[in-house]
mmJSON file of the N, C-alpha and C atoms, coordinates in Angstrom:
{"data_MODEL":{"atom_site":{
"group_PDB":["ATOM","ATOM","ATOM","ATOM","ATOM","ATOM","ATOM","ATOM","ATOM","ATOM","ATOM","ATOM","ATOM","ATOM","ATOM","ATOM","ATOM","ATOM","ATOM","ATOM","ATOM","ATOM","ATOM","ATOM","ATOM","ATOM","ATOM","ATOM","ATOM","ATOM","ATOM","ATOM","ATOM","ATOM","ATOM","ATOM","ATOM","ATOM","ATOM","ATOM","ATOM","ATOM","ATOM","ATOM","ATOM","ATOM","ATOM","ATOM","ATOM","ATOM","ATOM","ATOM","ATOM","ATOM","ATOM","ATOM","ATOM","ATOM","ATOM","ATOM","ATOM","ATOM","ATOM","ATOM","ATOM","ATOM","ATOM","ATOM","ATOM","ATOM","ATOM","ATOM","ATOM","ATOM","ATOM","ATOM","ATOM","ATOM","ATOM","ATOM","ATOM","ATOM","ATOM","ATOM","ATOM","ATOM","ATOM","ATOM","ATOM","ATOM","ATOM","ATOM","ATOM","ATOM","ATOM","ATOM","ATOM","ATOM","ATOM","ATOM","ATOM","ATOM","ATOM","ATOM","ATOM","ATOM","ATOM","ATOM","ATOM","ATOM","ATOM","ATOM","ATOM","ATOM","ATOM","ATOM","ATOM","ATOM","ATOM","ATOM","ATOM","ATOM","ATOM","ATOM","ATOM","ATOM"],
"id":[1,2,3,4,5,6,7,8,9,10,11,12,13,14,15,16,17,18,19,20,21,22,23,24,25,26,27,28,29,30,31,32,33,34,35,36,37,38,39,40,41,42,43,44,45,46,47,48,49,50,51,52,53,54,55,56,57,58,59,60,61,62,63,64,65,66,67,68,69,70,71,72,73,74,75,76,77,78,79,80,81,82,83,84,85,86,87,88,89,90,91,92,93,94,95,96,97,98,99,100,101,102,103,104,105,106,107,108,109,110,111,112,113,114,115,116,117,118,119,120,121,122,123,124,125,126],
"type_symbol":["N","C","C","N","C","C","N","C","C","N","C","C","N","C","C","N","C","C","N","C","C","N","C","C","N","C","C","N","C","C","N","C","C","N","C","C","N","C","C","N","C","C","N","C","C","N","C","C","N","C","C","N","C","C","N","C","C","N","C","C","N","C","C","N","C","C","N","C","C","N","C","C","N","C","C","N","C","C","N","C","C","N","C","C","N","C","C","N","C","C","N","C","C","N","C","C","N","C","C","N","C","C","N","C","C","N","C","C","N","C","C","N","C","C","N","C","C","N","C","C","N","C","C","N","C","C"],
"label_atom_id":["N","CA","C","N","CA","C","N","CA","C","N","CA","C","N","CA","C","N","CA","C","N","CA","C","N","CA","C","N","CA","C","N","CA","C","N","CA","C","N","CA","C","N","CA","C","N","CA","C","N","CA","C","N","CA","C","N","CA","C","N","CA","C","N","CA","C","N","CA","C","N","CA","C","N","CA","C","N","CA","C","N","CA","C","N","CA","C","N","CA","C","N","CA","C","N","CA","C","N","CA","C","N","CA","C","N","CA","C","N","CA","C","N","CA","C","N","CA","C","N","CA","C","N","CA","C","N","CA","C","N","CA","C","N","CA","C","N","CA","C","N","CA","C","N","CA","C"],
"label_alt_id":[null,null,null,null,null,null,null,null,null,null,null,null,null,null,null,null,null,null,null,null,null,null,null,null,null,null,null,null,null,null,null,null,null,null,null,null,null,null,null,null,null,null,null,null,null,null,null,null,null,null,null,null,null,null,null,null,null,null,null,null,null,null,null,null,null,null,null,null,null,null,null,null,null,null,null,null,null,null,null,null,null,null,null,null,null,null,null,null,null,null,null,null,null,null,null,null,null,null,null,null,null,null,null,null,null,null,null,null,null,null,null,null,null,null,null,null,null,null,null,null,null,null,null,null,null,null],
"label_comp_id":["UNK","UNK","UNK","UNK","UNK","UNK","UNK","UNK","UNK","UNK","UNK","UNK","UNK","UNK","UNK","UNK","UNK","UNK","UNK","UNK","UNK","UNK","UNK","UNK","UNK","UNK","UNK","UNK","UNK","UNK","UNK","UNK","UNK","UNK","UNK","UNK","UNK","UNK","UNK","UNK","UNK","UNK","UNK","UNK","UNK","UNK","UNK","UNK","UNK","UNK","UNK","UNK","UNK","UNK","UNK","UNK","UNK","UNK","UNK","UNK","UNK","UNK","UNK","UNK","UNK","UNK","UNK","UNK","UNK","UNK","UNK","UNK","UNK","UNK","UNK","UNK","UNK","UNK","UNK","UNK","UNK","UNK","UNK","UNK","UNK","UNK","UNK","UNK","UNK","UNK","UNK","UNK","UNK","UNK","UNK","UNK","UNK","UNK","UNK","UNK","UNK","UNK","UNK","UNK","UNK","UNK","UNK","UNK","UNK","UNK","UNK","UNK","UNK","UNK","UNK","UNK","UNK","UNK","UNK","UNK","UNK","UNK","UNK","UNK","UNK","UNK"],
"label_asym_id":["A","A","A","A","A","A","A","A","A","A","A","A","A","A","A","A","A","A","A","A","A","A","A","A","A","A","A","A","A","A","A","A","A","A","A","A","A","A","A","A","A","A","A","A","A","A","A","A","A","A","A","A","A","A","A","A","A","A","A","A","A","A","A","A","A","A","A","A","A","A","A","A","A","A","A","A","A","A","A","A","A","A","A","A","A","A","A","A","A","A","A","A","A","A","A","A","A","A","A","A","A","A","A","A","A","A","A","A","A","A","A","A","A","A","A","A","A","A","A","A","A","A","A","A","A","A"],
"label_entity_id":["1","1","1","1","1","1","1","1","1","1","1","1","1","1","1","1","1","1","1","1","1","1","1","1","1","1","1","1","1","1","1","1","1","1","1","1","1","1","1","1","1","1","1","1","1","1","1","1","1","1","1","1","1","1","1","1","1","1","1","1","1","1","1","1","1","1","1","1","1","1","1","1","1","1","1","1","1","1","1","1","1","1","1","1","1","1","1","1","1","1","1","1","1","1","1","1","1","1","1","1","1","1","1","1","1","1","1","1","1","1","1","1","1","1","1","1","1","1","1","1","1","1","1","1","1","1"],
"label_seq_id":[1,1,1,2,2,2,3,3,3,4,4,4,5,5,5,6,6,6,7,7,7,8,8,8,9,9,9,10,10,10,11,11,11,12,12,12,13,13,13,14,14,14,15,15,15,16,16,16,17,17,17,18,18,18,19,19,19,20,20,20,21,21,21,22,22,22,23,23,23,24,24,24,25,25,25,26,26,26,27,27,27,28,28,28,29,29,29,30,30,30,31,31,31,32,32,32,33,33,33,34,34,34,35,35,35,36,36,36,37,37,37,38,38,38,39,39,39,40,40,40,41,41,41,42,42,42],
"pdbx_PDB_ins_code":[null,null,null,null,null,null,null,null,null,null,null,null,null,null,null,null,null,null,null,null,null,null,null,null,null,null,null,null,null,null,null,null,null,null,null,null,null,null,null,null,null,null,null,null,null,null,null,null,null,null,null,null,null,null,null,null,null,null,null,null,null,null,null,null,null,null,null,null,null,null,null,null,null,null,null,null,null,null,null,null,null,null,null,null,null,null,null,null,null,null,null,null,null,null,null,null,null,null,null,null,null,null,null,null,null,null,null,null,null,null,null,null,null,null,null,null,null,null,null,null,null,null,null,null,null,null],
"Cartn_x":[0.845,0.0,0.876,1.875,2.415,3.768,3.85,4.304,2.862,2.183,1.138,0.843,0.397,-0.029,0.969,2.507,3.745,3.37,3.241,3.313,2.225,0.909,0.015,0.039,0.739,0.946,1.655,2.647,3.899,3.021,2.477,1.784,1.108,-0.032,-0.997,-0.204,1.251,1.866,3.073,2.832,3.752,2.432,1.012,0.466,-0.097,-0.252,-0.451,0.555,2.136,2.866,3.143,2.296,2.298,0.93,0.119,-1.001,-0.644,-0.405,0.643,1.357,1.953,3.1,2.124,1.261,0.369,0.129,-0.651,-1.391,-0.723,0.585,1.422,1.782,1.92,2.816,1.546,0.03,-1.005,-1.282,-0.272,-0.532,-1.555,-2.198,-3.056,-3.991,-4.315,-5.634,-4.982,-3.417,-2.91,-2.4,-2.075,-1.766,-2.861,-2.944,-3.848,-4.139,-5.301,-5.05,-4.575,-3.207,-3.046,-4.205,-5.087,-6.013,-6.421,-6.448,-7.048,-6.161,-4.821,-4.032,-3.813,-4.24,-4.292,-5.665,-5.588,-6.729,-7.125,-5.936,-5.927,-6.038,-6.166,-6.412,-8.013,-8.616,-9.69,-10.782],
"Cartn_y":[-1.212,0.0,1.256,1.251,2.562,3.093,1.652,2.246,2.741,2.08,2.499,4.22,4.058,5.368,6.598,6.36,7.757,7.623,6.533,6.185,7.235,7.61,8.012,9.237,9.782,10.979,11.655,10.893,11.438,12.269,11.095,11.264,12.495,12.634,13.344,14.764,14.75,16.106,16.526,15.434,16.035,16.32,15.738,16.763,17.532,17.871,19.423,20.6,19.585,20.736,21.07,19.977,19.731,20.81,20.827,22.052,22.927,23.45,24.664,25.034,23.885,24.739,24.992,23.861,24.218,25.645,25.308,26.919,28.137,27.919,29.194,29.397,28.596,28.309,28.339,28.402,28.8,27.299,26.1,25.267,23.547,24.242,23.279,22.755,22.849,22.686,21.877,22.028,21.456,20.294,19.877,18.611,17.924,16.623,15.712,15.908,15.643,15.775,14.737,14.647,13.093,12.591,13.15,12.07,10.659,11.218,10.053,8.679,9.001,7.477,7.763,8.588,8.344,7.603,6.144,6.096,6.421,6.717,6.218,8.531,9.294,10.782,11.106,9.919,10.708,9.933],
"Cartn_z":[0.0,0.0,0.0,0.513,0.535,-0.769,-1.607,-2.5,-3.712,-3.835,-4.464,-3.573,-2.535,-2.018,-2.676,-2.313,-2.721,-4.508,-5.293,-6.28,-6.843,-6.328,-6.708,-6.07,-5.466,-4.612,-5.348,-6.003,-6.787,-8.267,-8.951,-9.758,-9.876,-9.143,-8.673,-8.576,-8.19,-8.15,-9.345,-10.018,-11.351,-12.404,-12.032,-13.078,-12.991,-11.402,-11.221,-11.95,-11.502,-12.334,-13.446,-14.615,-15.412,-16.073,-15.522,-15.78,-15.424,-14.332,-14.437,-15.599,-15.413,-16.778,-18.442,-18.472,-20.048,-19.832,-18.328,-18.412,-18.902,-17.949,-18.147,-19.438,-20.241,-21.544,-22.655,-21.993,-22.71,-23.881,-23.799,-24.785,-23.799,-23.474,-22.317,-23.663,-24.29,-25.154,-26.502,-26.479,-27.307,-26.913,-25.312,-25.448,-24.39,-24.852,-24.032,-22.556,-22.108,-20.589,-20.061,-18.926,-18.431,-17.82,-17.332,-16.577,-17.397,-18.417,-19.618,-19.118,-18.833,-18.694,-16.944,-16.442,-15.091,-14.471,-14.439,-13.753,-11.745,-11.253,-10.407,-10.011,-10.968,-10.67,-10.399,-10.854,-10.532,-9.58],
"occupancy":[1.0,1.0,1.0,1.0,1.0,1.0,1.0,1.0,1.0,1.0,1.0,1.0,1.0,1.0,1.0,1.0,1.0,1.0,1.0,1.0,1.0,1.0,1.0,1.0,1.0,1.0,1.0,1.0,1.0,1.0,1.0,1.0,1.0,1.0,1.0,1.0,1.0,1.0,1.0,1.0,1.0,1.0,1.0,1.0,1.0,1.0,1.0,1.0,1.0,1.0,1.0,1.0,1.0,1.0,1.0,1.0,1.0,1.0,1.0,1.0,1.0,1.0,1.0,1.0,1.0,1.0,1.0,1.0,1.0,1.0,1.0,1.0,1.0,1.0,1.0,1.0,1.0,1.0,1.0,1.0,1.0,1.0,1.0,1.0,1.0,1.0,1.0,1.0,1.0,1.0,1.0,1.0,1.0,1.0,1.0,1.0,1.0,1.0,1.0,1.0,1.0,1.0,1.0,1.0,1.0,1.0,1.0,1.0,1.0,1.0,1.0,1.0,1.0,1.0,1.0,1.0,1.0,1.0,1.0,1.0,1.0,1.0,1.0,1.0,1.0,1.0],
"B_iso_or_equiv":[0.0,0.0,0.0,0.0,0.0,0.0,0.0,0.0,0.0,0.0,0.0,0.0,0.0,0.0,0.0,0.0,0.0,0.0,0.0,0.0,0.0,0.0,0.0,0.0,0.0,0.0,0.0,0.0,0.0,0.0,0.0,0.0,0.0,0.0,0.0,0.0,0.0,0.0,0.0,0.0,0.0,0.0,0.0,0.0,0.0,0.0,0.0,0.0,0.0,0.0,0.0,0.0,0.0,0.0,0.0,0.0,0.0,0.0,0.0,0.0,0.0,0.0,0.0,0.0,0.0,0.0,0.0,0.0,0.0,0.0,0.0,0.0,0.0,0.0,0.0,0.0,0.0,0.0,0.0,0.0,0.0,0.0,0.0,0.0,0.0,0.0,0.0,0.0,0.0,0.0,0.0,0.0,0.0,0.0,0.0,0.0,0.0,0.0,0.0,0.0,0.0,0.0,0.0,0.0,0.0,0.0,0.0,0.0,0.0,0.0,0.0,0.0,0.0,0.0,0.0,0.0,0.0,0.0,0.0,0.0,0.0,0.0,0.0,0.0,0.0,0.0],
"pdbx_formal_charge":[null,null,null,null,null,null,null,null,null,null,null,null,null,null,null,null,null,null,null,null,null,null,null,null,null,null,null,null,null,null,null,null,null,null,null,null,null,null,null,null,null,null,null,null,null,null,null,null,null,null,null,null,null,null,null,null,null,null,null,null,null,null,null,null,null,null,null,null,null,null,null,null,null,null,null,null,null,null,null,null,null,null,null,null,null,null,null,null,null,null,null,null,null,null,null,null,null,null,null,null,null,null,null,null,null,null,null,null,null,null,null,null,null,null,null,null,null,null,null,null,null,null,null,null,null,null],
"auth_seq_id":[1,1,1,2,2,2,3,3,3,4,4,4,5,5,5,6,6,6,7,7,7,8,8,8,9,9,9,10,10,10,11,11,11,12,12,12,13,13,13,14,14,14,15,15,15,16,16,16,17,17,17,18,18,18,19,19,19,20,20,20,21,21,21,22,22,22,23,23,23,24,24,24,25,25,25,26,26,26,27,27,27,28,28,28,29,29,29,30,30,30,31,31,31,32,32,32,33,33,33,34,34,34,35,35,35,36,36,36,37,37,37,38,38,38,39,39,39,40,40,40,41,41,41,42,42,42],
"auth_comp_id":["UNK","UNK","UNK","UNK","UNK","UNK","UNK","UNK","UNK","UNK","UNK","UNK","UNK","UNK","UNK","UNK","UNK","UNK","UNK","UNK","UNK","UNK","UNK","UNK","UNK","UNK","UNK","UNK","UNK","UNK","UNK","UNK","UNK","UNK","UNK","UNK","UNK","UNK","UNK","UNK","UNK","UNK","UNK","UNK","UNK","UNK","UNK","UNK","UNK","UNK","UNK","UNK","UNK","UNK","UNK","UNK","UNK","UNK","UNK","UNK","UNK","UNK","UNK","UNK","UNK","UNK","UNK","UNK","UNK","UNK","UNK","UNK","UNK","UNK","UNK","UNK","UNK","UNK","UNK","UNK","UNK","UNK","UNK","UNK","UNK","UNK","UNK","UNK","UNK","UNK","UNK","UNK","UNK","UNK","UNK","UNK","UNK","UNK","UNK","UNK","UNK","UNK","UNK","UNK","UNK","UNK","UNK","UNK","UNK","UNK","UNK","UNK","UNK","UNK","UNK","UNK","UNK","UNK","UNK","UNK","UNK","UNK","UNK","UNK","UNK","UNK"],
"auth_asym_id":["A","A","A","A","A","A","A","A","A","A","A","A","A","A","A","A","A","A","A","A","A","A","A","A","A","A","A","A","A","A","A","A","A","A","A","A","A","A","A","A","A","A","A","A","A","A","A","A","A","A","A","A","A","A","A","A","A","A","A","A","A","A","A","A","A","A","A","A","A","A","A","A","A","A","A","A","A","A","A","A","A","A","A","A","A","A","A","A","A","A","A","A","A","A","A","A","A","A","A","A","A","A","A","A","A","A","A","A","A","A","A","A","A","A","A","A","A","A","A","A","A","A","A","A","A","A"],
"auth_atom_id":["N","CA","C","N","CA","C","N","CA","C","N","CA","C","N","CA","C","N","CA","C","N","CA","C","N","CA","C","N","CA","C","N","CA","C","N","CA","C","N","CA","C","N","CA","C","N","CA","C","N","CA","C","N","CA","C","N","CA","C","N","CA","C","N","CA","C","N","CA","C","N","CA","C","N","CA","C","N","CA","C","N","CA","C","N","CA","C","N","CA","C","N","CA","C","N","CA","C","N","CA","C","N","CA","C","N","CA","C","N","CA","C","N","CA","C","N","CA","C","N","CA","C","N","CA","C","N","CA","C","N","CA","C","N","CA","C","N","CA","C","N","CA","C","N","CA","C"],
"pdbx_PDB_model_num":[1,1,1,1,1,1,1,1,1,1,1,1,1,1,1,1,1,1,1,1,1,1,1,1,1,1,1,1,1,1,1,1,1,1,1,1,1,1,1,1,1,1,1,1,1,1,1,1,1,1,1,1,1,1,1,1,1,1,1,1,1,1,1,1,1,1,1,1,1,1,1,1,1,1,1,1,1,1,1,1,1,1,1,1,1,1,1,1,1,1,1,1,1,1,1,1,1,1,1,1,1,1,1,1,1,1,1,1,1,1,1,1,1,1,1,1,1,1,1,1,1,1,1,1,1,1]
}}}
């Protein structure tokens, strides 16, 4: 459980920073959203 838990923690915080950065960079609409292959984001 607790590598799954950091595993999905980790996750969960590289694509926050990962929207961040579309946002900032304004190209959010151009690339996929990860949730699609994240099942475990939503």
């Amino acid at each position: 459980m607790g590598e799954l838990t950091l595993g999905s923690w980790l996750f969960g915080l590289g694509s926050e920073l990962d929207r961040r950065r579309r946002r900032a960079s304004g190209t959010g609409s151009a690339a996929p959203p990860p949730e699609g292959r994240s099942p475990a984001a939503g």
